[in-house]
N, C-alpha and C positions, 0 to 999 in steps of 0.2 A: 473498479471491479467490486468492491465491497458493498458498494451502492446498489449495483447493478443485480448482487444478491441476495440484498436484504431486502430488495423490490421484490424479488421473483417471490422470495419465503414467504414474505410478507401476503401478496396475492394467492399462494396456495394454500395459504391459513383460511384467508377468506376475509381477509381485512382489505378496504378499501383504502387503493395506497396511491399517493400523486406526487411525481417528482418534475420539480424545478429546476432544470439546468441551466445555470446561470454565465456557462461558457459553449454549450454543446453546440452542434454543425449539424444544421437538418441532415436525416439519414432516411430515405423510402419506407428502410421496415422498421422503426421503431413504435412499439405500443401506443396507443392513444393516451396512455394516462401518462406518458412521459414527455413534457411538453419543454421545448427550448423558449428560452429567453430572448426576445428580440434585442439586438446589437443597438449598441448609444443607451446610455444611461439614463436617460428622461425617458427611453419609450420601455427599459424595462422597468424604471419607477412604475409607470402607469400600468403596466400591465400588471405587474405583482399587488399595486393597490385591487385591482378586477379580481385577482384571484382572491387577495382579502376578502373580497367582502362577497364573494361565491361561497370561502369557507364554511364546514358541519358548523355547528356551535361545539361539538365535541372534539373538534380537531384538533390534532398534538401536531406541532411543528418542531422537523427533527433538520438540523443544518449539521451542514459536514464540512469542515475547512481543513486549511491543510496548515502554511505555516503561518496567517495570518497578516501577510501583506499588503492583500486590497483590505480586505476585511476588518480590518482595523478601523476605516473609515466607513465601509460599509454595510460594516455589524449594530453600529447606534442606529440607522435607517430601518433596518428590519428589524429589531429589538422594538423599535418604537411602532413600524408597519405590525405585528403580529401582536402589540401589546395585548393581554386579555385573554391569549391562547398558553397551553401548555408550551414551554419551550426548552429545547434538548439541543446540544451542542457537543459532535466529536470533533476532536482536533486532530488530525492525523499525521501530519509530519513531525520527520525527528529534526526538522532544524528549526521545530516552533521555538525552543528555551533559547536559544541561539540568538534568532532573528529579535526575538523580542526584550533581552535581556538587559536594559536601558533603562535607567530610573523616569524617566513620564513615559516611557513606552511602558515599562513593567507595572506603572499606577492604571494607566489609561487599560490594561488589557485585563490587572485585575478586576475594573469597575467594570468594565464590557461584560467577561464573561459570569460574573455574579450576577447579571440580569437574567440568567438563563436557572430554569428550577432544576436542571441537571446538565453537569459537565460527565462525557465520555472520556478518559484520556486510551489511550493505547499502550500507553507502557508508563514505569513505576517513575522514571524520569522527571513525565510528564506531569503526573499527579502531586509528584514529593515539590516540584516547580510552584503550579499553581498553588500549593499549601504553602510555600514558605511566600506568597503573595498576601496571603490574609484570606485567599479564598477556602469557604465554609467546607471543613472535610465533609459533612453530610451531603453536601452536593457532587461531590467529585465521585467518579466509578472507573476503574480499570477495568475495562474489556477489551483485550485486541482484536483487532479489525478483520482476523480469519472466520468465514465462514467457508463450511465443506464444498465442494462441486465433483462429482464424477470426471476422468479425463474421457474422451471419446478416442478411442484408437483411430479409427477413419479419417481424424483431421491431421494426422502426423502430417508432416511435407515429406514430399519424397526423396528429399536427399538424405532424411535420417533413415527412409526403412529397408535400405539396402547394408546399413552398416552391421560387419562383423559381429555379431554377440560377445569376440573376445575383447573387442575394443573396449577399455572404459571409457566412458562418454560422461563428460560434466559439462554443467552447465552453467551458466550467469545472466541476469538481466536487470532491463534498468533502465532510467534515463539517459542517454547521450552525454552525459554533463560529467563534470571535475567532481560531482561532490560522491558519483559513484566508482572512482578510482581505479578504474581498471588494469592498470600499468600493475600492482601487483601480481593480478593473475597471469596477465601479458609476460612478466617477466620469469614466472613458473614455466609457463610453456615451452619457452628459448630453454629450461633445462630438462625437459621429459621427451622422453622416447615418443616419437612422432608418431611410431608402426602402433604404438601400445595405448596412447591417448589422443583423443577427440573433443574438440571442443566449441561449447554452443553457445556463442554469444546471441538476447534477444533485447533490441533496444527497441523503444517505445515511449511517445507522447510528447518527449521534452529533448531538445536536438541543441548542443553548444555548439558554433560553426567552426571557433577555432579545436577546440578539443577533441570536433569532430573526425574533423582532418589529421591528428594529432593519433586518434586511434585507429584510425582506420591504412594511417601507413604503417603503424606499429604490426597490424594484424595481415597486412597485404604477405609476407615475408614466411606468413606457415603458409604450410600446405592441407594441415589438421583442422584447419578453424572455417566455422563456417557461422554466417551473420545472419538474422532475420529480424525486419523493422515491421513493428505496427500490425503484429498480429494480434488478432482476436484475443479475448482469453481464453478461451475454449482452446483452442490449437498449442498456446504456450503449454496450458495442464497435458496434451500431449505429446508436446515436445520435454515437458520436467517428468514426464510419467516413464518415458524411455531411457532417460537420462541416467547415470549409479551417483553422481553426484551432484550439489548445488552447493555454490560459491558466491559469496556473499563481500564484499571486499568496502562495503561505502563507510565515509566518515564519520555518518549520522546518520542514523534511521529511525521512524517513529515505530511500527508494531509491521516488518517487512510480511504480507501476506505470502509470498515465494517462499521464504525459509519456514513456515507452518505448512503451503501446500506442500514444500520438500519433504519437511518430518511424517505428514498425516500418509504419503505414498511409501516412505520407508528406505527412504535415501540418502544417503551420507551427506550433511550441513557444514560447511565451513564458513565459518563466518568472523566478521572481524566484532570486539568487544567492546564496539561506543554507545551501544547499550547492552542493558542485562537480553540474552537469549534466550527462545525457550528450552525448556529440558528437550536432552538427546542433540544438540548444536553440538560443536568442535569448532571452539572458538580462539582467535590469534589474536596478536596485539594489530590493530589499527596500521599499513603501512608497514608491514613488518612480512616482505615473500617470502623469507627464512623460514619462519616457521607455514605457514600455506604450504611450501614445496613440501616437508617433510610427511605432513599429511596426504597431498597426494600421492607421493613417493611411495606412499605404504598403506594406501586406500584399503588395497583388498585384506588386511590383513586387521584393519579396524573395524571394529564390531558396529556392523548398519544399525538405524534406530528403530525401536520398532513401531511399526504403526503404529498411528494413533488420531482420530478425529476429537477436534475442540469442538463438537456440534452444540457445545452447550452454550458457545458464544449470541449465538440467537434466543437462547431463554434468558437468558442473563438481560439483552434489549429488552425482552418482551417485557419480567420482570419488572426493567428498571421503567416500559410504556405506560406498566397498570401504576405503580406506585408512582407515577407522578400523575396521573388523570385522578387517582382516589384521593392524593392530597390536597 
């Protein structure tokens, strides 16, 4: 999603912008400048050598990882494919420090990511991490990953736009996976009035089978709860824009875009505290429905946030574009 917006920004600026998907699934409508990566490793070697050497002379090359698993291996290949160009590197997930946290994993990722003339991190975890690596604080920037988007009310689904206006309606979403813990919320729900609460789980992109199974009889057993997989993001921002709450419940998170698009619409955040939140969150301990329940127990009676757009998250990019092509 983040990607997909600083693409749009980026082309309404008037900047010539080309993105490398280096996992993506052919799709009929997607943009010309948005080109996927052919599958087998030798034939996207060759093909990304092509695009090298098509490159401006002026071209910044911006890479986006998540928690650094393939990438580790095949961040020395492009460090060395792009050498000679500007090079910029966000790291997005929050189970980067986690995954990596290994004495030759923790040497090998600080040498990797020192080849890049700017680190992005997403949140202050990330940054205070790669500092106590030896990586050069002038290089490192904290900017999270929220950039704005209007919801479109038109794409709501129609099983939300017949619901009660007295109904509170929260929401959650996520990966499919353990590491987004949904059993806390699940187990909220077993204690709230079913007539008086509605609830929106949206899973997306990453499916555990056992777990999946595991949530999905949990959730078989309301009658309040209603699931959606693999929507757009355009449709989620209408389905959170309808929403009076967003619920946030995972063990690790890198800079959650949901819980900023939560805040910027002006909707009650709960969230758990395995990292620092932004302002205006109501945040629990990790694993802990006690307190979650009491929060939603007494939703309407806690002071909503007030809106507020981070639009400066894309000057802060641009910013950190120009100061690295001037140095």
């Amino acid at each position: 999603m983040h990607i997909a917006r600083l693409y749009r920004k980026l082309k309404r600026l008037g900047h010539q912008t080309e993105v490398l998907d280096y996992l993506g699934c052919y799709t009929d409508n997607k943009p010309k400048d948005v080109i996927f990566l052919p599958k087998g490793i030798l034939k996207k070697l060759f093909f990304l050598i092509r695009c090298r050497v098509k490159l401006p002379a002026s071209s910044l090359v911006h890479l986006h990882v998540s928690a650094f698993g393939r990438f580790k291996w095949l961040g020395p290949i492009l460090v060395a494919l792009f050498f000679g160009k500007k090079r910029i590197i966000t790291i997005h997930s929050g189970s980067f420090v986690t995954q990596t946290n290994k004495p030759i994993v923790r040497f090998h990722v600080m040498l990797l990511v020192s080849c890049f003339h700017r680190i992005i991190t997403v949140n202050s975890e990330q940054a205070n991490y790669l500092a106590q690596l030896g990586v050069a604080s002038s290089k490192i920037s904290l900017i999270p990953a929220f950039l704005s988007e209007d919801p479109d009310p038109k794409l709501l689904p129609k099983q939300l736009k017949f619901r009660d206006s007295g109904i509170i309606k929260v929401c959650t979403s996520g990966y499919l996976t353990p590491l987004y813990n949904y059993e806390v919320l699940i187990d909220c729900i077993s204690n709230l009035d079913c007539k008086r609460y509605f609830f929106v789980f949206v899973f997306y992109n990453e499916y555990d089978s056992a777990y999946e199974a595991k949530i999905e009889g949990l959730l078989s057993k309301f009658s309040n709860v209603v699931c959606f997989r693999d929507y757009p993001p355009q449709t989620f921002l209408s389905i959170l824009n309808c929403c009076d709450a967003y619920v946030r419940t995972t063990l690790a998170d890198g800079d959650s875009v949901a819980v900023r698009e939560a805040l910027s619409f002006g909707k009650h955040v709960f969230a758990t505290d395995c990292v620092e939140r932004p302002m205006g969150s109501h945040v629990f301990p990790t694993k802990h429905s006690e307190s979650l329940l009491r929060y939603l127990q007494h939703v309407e009676i806690i002071k909503a946030s007030k809106p507020h757009l981070s639009s400066d998250n894309l000057e802060k990019i641009l910013d950190l574009y120009k100061d690295c092509l001037r140095s």
